[in-house]
Structures are given as structure tokens and as C-alpha cells.
C-alpha positions in Angstrom: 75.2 -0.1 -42.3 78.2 1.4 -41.1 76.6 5.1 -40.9 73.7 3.4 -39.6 75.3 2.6 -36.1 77.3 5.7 -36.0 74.6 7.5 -36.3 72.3 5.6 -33.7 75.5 6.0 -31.6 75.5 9.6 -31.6 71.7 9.9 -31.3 72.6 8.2 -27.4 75.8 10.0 -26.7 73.8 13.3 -27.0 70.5 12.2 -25.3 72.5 10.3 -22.2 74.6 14.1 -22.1 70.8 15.5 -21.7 69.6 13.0 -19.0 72.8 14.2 -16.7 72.0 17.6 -16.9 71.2 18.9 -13.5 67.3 20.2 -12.4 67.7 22.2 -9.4 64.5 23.5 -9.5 62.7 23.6 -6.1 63.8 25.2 -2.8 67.4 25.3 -1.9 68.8 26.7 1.6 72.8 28.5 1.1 75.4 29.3 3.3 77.6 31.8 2.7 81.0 32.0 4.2 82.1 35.8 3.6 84.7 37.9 4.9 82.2 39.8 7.1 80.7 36.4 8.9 78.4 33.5 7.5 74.8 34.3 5.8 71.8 32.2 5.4 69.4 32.9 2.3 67.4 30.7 0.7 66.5 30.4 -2.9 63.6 28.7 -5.1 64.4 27.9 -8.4 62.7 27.0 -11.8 64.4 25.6 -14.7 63.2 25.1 -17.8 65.7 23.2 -19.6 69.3 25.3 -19.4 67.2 28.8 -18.6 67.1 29.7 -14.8 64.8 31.4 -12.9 63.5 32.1 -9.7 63.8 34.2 -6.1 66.2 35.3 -3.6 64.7 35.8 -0.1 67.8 37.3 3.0 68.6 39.8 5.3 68.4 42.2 1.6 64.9 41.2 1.7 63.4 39.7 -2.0 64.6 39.5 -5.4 64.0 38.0 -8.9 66.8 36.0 -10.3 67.8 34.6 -13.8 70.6 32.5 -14.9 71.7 29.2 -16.6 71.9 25.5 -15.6 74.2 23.6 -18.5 75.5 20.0 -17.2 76.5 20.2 -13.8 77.7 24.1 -13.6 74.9 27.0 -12.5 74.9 30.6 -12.8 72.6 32.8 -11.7 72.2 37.2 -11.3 70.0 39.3 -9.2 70.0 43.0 -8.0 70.1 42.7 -4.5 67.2 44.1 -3.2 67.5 47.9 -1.3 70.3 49.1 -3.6 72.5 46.3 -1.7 74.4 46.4 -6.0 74.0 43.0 -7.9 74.9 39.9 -7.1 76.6 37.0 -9.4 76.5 33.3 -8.2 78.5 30.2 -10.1 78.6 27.0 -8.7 78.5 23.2 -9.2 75.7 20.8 -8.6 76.9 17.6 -6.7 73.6 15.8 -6.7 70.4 15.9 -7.1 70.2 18.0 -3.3 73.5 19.5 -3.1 76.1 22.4 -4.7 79.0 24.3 -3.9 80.9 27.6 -5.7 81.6 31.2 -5.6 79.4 34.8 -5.3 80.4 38.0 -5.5 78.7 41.2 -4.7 79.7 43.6 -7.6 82.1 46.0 -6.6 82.4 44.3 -3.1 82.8 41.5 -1.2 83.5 38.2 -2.2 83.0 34.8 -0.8 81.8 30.6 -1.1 78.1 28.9 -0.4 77.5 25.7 0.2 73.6 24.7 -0.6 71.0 22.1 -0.2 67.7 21.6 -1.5 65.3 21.6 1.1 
């Protein structure tokens, strides 16, 4: 009986982590604060479970993205389109329409984004 209802009790614990996962798929609009001035890009994301994708549209023009969506903490990759090097993105998610973090431009600049889903 014992076993019965720890195991019940685990089978919860692990579907309730699940349900808080984040889903940021959809359109999101970023500012970046950066050493050089503020940016504007915008992204649209699909996630299928913890496997990101999507596309970067800004002043680099286009580019595909892929990263990773575990809990509350994204990451996400993309060339910067026209050679601009690649770009690496982590951040939290603070909602269901809103996230915070860090980029870098590899080899470059450095900076923070705020976001929200459109």
C-alpha cells in the first residue's frame, strides 16, 4: 500500500514539473540594450516539447534558429545573417508573455533583452 502512494506521488510530482514548463512558441518582440545603443528584432518561435525552433528577423536581415526550452530557462543559436558571426541567446521566461536574459555576439559584443510575446 505503502509503495502504492509513493509511487502515485511521484507519478504527480513529475507530471505537475511538466505542466510548468514554459511554451513560448508564437511571436515574441526583444529589446536589446547593447553597448552600441538599443535594437529591436523580433522572433517567432516553435517548440515542440524542450526542442526550439524558429526565425530571427532585424537590421541582419533573416535567420533560422534552434535551441532549448527546459522549465523556465531558454536558449537559443543562430548565424546572424550577412556574416554578422553567430549569435547565442539565454534567458528566463517570466510568464506566459514575458522574458528577460543575456546574448552575445560571438567574438563581440555583449548585452541584455527584454521580450514580449506579441
Amino acid at each position: 500500500m505503502l509503495n502504492r502512494v509513493l509511487r502515485v506521488t511521484l507519478a504527480v510530482s513529475i507530471l505537475s514539473c511538466a505542466a510548468l514548463a514554459a511554451d513560448i512558441s508564437g511571436a515574441w518582440q526583444f529589446t536589446l540594450e547593447t553597448p552600441k545603443g538599443k535594437g529591436s528584432p523580433s522572433f517567432e518561435f516553435k517548440q515542440n516539447g524542450e526542442e526550439l525552433s524558429g526565425t530571427y528577423s532585424g537590421k541582419f536581415g533573416k535567420a533560422a534558429l534552434s535551441g532549448t526550452v527546459k522549465g523556465d530557462q531558454v536558449e537559443f543559436f543562430f548565424d546572424g545573417p550577412n556574416a554578422a558571426g553567430k549569435f547565442h541567446y539565454t534567458g528566463t521566461v517570466n510568464g506566459p508573455a514575458s522574458m528577460k536574459g543575456a546574448y552575445e555576439l560571438e567574438g563581440s559584443e555583449k548585452g541584455t533583452f527584454t521580450a514580449a510575446k506579441k
